[in-house]
KOLMI-865542 format. One record per residue (C-alpha): residue number from 1; x, y, z. Coordinates in Angstrom, 3 decimals. Layout:
<atom><i>NUM</i><east>X</east><north>Y</north><up>Z</up></atom>
...
! end
This chain:
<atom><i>1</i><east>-41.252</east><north>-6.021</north><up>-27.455</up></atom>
<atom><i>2</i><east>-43.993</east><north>-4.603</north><up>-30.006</up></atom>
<atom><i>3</i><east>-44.678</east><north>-1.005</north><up>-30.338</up></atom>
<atom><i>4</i><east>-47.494</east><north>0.765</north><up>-32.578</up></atom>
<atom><i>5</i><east>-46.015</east><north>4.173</north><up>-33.709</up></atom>
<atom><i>6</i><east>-49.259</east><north>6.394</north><up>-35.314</up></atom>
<atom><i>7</i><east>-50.691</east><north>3.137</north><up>-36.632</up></atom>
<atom><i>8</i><east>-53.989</east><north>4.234</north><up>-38.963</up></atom>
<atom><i>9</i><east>-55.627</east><north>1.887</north><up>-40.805</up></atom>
<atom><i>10</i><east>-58.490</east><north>2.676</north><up>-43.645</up></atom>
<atom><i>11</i><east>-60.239</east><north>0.881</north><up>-45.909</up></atom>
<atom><i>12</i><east>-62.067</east><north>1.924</north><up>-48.759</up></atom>
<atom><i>13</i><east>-65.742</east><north>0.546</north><up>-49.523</up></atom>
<atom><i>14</i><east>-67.773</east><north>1.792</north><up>-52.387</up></atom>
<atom><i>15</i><east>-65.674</east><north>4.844</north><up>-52.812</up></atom>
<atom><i>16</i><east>-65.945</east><north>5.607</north><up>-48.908</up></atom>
<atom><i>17</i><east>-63.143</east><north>5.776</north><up>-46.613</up></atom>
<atom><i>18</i><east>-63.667</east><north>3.620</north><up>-43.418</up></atom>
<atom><i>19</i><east>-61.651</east><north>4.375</north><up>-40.424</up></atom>
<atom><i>20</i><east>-60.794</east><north>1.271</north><up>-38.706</up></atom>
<atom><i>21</i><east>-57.561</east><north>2.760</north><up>-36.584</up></atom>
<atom><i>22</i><east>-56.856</east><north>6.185</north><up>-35.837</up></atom>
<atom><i>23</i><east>-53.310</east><north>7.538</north><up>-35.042</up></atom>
<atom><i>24</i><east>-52.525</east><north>4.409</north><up>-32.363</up></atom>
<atom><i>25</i><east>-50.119</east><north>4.621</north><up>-30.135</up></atom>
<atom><i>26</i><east>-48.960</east><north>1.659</north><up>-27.881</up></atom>
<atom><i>27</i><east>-46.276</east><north>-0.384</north><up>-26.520</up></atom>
<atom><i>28</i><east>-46.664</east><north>-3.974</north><up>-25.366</up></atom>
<atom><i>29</i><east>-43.420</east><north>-5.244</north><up>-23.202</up></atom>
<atom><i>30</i><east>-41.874</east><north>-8.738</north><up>-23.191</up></atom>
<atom><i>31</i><east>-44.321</east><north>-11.479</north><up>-21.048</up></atom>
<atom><i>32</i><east>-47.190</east><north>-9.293</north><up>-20.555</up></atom>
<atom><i>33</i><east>-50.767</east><north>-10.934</north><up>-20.656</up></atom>
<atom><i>34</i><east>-52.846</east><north>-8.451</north><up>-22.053</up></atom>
<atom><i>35</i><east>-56.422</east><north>-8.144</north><up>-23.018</up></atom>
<atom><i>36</i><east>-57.937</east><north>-5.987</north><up>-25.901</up></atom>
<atom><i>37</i><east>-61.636</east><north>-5.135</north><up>-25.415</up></atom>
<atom><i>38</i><east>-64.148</east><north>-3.003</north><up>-27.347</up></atom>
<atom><i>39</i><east>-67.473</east><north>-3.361</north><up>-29.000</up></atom>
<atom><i>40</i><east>-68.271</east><north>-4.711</north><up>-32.118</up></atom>
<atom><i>41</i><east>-66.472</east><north>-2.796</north><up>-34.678</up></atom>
<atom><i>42</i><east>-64.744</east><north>-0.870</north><up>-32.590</up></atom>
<atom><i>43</i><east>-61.145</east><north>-2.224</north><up>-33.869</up></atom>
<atom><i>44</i><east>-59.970</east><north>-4.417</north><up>-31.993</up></atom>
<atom><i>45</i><east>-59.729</east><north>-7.556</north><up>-34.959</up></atom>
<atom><i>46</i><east>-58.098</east><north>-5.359</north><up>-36.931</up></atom>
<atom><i>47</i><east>-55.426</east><north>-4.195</north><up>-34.243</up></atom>
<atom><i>48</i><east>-54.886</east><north>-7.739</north><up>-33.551</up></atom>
<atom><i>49</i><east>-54.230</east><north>-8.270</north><up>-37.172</up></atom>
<atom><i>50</i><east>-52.180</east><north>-5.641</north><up>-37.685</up></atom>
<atom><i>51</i><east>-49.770</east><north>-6.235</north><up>-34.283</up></atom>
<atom><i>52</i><east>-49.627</east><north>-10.083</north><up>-35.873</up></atom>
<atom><i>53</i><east>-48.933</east><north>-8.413</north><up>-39.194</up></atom>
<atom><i>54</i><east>-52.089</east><north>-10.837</north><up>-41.007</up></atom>
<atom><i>55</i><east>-52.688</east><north>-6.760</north><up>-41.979</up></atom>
<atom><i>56</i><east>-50.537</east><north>-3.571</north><up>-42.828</up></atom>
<atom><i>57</i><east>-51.385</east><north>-0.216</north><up>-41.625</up></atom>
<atom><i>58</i><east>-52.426</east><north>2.416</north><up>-43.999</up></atom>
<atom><i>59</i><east>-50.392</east><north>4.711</north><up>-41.792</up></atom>
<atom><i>60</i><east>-47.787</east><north>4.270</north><up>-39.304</up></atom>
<atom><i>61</i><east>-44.937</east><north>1.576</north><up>-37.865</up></atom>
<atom><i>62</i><east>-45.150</east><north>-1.535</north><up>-36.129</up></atom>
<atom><i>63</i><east>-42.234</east><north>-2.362</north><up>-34.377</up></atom>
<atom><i>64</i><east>-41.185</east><north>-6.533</north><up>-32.962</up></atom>
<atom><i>65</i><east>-37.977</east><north>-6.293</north><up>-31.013</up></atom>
<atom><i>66</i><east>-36.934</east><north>-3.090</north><up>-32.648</up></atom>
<atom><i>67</i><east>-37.582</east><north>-3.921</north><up>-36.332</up></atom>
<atom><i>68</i><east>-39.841</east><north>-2.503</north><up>-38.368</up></atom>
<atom><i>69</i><east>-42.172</east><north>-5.043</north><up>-39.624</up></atom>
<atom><i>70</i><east>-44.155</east><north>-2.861</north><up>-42.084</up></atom>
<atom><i>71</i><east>-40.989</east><north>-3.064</north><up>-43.881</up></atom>
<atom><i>72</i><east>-41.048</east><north>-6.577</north><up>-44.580</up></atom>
<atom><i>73</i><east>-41.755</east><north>-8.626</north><up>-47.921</up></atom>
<atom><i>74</i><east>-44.183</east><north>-11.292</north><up>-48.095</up></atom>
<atom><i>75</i><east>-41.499</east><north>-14.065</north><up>-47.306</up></atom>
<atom><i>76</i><east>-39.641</east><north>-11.916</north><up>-44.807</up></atom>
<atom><i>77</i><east>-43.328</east><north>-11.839</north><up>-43.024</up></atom>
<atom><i>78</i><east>-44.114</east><north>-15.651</north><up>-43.719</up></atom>
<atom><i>79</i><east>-40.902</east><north>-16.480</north><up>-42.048</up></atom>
<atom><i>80</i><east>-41.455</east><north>-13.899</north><up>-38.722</up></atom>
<atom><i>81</i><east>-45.438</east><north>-14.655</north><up>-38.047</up></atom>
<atom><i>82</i><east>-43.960</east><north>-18.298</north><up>-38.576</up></atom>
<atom><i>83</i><east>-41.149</east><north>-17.915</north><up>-36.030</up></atom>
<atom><i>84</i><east>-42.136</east><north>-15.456</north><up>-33.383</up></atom>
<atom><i>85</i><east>-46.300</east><north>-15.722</north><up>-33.492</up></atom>
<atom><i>86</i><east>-48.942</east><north>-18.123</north><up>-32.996</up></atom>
<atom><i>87</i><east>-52.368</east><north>-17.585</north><up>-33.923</up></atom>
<atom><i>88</i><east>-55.793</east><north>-18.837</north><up>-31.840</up></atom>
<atom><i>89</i><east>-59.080</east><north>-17.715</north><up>-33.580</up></atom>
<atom><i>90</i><east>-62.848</east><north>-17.839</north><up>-32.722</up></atom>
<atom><i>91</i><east>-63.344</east><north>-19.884</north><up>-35.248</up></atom>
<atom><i>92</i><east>-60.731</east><north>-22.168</north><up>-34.291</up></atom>
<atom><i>93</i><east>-59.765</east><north>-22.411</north><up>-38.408</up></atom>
<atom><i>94</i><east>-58.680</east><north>-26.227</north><up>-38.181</up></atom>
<atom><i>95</i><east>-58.278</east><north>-28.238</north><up>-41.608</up></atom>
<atom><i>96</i><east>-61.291</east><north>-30.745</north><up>-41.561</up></atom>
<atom><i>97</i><east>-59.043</east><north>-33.364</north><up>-43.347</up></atom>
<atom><i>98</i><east>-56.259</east><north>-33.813</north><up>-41.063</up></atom>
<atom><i>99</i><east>-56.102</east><north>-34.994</north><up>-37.672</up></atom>
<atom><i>100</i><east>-55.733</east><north>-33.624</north><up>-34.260</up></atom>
<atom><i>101</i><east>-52.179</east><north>-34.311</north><up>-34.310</up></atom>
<atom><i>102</i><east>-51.323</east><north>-33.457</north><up>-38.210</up></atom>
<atom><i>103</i><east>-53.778</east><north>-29.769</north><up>-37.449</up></atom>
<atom><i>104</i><east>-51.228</east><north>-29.283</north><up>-34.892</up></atom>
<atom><i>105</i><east>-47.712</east><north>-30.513</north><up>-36.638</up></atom>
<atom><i>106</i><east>-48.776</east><north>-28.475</north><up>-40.037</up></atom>
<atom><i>107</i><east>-46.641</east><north>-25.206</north><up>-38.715</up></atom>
<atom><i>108</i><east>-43.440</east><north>-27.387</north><up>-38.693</up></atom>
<atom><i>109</i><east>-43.656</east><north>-28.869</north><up>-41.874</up></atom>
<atom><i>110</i><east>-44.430</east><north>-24.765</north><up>-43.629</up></atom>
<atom><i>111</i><east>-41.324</east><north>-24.392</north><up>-41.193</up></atom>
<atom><i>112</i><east>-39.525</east><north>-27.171</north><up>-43.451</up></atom>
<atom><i>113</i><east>-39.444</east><north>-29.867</north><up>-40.819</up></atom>
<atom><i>114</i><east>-40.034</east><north>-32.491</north><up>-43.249</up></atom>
<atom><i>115</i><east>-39.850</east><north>-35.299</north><up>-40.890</up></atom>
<atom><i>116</i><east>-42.956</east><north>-37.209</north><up>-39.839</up></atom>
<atom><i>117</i><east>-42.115</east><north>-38.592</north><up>-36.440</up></atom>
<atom><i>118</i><east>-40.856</east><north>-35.573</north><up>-35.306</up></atom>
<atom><i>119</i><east>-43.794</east><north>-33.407</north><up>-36.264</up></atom>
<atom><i>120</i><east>-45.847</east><north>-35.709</north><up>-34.620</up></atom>
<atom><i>121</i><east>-43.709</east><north>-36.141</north><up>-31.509</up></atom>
<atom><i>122</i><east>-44.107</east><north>-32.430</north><up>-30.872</up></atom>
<atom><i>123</i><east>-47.918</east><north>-32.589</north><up>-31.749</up></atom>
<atom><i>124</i><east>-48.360</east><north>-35.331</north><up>-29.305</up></atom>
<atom><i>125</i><east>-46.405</east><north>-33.661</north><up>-26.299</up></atom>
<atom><i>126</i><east>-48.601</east><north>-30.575</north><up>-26.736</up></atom>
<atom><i>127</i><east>-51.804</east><north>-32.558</north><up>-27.308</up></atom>
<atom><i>128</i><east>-50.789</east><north>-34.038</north><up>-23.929</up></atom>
<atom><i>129</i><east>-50.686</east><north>-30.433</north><up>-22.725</up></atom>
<atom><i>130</i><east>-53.437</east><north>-29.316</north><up>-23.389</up></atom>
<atom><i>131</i><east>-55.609</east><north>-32.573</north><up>-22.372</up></atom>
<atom><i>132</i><east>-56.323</east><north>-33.980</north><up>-25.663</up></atom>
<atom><i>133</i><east>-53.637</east><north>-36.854</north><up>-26.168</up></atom>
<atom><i>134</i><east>-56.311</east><north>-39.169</north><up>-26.218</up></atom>
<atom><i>135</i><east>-58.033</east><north>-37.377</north><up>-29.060</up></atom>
<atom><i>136</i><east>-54.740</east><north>-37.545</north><up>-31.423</up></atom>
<atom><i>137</i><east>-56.532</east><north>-39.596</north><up>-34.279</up></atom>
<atom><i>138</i><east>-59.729</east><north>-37.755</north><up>-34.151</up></atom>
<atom><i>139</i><east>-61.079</east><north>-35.368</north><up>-36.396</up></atom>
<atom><i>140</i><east>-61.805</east><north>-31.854</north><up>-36.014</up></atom>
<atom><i>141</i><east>-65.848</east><north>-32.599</north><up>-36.538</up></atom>
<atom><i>142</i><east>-65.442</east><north>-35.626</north><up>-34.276</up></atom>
<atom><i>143</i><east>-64.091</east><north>-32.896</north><up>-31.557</up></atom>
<atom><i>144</i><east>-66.575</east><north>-30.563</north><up>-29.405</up></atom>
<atom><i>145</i><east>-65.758</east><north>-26.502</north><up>-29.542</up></atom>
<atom><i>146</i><east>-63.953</east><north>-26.796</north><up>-26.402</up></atom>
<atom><i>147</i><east>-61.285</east><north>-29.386</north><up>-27.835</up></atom>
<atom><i>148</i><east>-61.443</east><north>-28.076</north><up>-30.765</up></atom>
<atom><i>149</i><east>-59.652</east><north>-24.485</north><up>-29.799</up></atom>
<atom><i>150</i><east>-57.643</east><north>-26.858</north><up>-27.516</up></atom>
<atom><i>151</i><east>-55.766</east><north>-28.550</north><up>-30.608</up></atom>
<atom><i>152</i><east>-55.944</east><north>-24.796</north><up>-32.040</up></atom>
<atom><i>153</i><east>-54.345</east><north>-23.762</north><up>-28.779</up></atom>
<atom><i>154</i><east>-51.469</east><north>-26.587</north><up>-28.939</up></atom>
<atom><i>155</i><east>-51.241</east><north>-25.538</north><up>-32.816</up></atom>
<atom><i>156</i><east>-50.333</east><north>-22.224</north><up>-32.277</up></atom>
<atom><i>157</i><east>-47.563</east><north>-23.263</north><up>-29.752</up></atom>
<atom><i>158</i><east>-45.904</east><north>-25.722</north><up>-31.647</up></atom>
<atom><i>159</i><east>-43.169</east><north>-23.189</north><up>-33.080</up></atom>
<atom><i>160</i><east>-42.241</east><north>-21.965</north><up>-29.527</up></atom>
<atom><i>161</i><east>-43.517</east><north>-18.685</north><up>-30.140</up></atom>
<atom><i>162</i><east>-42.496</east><north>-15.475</north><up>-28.409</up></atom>
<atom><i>163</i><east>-46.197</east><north>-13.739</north><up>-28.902</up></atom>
<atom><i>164</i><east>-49.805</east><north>-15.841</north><up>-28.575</up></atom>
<atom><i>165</i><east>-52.161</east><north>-13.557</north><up>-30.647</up></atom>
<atom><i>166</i><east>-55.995</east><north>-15.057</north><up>-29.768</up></atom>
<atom><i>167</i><east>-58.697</east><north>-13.313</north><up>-31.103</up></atom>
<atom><i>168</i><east>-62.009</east><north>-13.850</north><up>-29.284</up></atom>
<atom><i>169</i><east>-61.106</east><north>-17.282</north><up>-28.510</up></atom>
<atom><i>170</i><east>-64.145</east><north>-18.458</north><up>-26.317</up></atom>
<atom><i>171</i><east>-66.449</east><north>-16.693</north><up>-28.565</up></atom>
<atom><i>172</i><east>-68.042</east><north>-19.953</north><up>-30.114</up></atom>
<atom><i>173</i><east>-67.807</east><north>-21.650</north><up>-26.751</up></atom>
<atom><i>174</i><east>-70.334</east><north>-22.005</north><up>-23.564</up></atom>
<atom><i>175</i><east>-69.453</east><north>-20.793</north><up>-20.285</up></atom>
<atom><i>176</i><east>-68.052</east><north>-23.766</north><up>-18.843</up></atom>
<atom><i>177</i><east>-66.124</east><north>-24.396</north><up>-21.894</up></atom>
<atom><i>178</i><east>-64.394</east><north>-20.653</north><up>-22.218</up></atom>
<atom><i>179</i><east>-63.489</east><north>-20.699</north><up>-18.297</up></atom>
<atom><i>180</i><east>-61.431</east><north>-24.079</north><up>-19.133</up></atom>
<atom><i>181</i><east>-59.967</east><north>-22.516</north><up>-22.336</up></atom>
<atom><i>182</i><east>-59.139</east><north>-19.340</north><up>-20.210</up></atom>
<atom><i>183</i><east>-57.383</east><north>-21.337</north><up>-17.861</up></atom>
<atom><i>184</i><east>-55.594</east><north>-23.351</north><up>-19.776</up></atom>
<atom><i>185</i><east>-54.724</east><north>-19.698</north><up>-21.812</up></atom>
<atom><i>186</i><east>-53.187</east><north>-18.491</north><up>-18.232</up></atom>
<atom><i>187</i><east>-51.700</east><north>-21.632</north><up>-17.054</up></atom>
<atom><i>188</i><east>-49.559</east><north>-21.391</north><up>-20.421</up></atom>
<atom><i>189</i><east>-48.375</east><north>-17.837</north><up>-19.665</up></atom>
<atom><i>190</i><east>-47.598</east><north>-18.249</north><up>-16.433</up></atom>
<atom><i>191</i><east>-45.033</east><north>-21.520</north><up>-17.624</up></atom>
<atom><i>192</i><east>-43.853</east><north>-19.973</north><up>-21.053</up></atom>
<atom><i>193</i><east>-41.495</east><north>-17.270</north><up>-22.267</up></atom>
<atom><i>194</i><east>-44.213</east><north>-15.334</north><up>-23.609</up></atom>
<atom><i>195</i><east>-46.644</east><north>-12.194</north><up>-24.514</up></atom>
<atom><i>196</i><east>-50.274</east><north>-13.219</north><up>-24.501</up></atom>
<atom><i>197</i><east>-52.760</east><north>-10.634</north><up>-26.253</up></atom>
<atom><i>198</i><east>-56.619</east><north>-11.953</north><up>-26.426</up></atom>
<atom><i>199</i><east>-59.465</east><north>-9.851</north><up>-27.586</up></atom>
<atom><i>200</i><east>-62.772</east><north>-10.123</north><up>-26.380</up></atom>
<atom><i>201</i><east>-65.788</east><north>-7.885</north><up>-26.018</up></atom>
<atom><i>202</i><east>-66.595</east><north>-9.806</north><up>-22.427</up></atom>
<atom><i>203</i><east>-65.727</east><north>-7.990</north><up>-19.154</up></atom>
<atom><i>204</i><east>-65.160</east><north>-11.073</north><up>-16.971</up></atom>
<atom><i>205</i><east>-62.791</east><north>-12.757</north><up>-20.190</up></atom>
<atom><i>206</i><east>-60.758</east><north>-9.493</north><up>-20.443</up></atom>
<atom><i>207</i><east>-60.204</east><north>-8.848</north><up>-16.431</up></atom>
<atom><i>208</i><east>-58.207</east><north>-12.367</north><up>-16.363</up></atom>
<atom><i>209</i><east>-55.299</east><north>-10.488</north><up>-17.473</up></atom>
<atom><i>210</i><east>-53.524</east><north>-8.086</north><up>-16.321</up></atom>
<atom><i>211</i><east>-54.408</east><north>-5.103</north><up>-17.909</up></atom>
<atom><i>212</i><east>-56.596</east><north>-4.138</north><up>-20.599</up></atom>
<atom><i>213</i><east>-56.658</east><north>-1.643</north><up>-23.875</up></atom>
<atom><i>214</i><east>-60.116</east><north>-0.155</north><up>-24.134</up></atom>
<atom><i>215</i><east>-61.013</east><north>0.746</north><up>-27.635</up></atom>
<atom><i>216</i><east>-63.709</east><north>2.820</north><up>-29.578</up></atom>
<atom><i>217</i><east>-64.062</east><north>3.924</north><up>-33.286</up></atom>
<atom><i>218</i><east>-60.724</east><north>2.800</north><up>-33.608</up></atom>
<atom><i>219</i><east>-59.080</east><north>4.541</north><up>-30.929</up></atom>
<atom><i>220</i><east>-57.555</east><north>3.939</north><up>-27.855</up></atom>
<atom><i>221</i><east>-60.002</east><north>5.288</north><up>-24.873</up></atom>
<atom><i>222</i><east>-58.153</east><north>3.488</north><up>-21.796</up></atom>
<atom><i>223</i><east>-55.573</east><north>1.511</north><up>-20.703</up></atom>
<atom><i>224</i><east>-56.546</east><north>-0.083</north><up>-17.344</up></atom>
<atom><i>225</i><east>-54.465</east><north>-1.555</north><up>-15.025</up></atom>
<atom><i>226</i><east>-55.351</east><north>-4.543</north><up>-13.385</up></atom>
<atom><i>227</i><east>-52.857</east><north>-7.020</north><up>-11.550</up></atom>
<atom><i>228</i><east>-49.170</east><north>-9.019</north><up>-12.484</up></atom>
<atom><i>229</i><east>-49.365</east><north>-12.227</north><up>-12.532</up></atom>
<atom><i>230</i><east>-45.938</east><north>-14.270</north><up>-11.314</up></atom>
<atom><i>231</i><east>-43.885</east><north>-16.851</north><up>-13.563</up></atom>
<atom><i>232</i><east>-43.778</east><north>-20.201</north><up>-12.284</up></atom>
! end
């Protein structure tokens, strides 16, 4: 499904050249759930970004479905991450302004789905989901962490996405708060059509899937093998 061919990626700072990833190789099949764990500033954000293509590589390909991404213009790559990708992020990045239901709808209408009721009919059915239908009206600062990456959660799966892209998503959250978002995160999978990456820099978050990419000063160290979960 996605595959990383010599991927590099530097920035420049003050005339210095930062390495962020060196020469990465992967491929990431169709339905896997996988995790993506390293240190802090090791990488992994940025390999995230560039597999969702939020970044371009300096160097290198990034292949979705055997097209070459890198390749794209800027409303070639609106229209894919749009399409094919949903995004969940530590900081759950919900508009303080709008609703539960209208943070969740606001894909469709950039997707042109002009029409109210329908946006919100989907919004509602995956506010039900994710335990938050009761919560529609509310907003995001009337919402704990917890539901707030839960209407993140049901945002980024409003577009039927092929590839869930979540970068540290329980970062912000206590523990009994990131177990439920985990679960929920694997409960999804396991029902849906699709790939699941998260990064984390938590052993007992990243051994809930079933494998894991190990990474350090932008490289890939390790890619560990874990278990295979079953589709329900």
């Amino acid at each position: 499904m996605i595959e990383l061919k010599n991927v590099w990626k530097v920035y420049e700072k003050k005339g210095v050249e930062i390495v962020a990833l060196r020469d990465i190789n992967l491929e990431i099949n169709e339905r896997e759930h996988i995790s993506v764990m390293a240190p802090s500033g090791a990488g992994k954000t940025t390999l995230l970004n560039v597999i969702g293509s939020l970044d371009f590589p300096t160097k290198g390909k990034v292949l979705f479905e055997g097209k070459d991404i890198t390749q794209m213009n800027d409303n070639e790559i609106s229209s894919f991450r749009r399409k094919y990708i949903g995004f969940v992020f530590q900081a759950y990045n919900l508009i303080s302004d709008l609703t539960a239901w209208e943070n969740v709808a606001l894909p469709m209408y950039y997707d042109g789905i002009k029409n109210e009721a329908k946006r919100k009919e989907r919004a509602m059915e995956l506010l039900e989901r994710v335990g938050l239908k009761e919560r529609a009206e509310h907003y995001p600062s009337e919402l704990s962490g917890g539901e707030e990456q839960r209407v993140a959660i049901a945002r980024a799966l409003v577009n039927h996405p092929k590839l869930i892209l979540a970068d540290e998503p329980t970062g912000n959250l206590d523990s009994k708060s990131s177990d439920e978002i985990m679960k929920l995160f694997e409960e999804i999978y396991e029902k849906e059509n699709i790939t699941l990456i998260v990064v984390t820099h938590e052993r007992h978050i990243a051994e809930r899937a079933e494998k894991i990419i190990h990474l350090l000063d932008g490289q890939i160290t390790n890619i560990e093998k874990l278990k295979t979960f079953s589709k329900i």
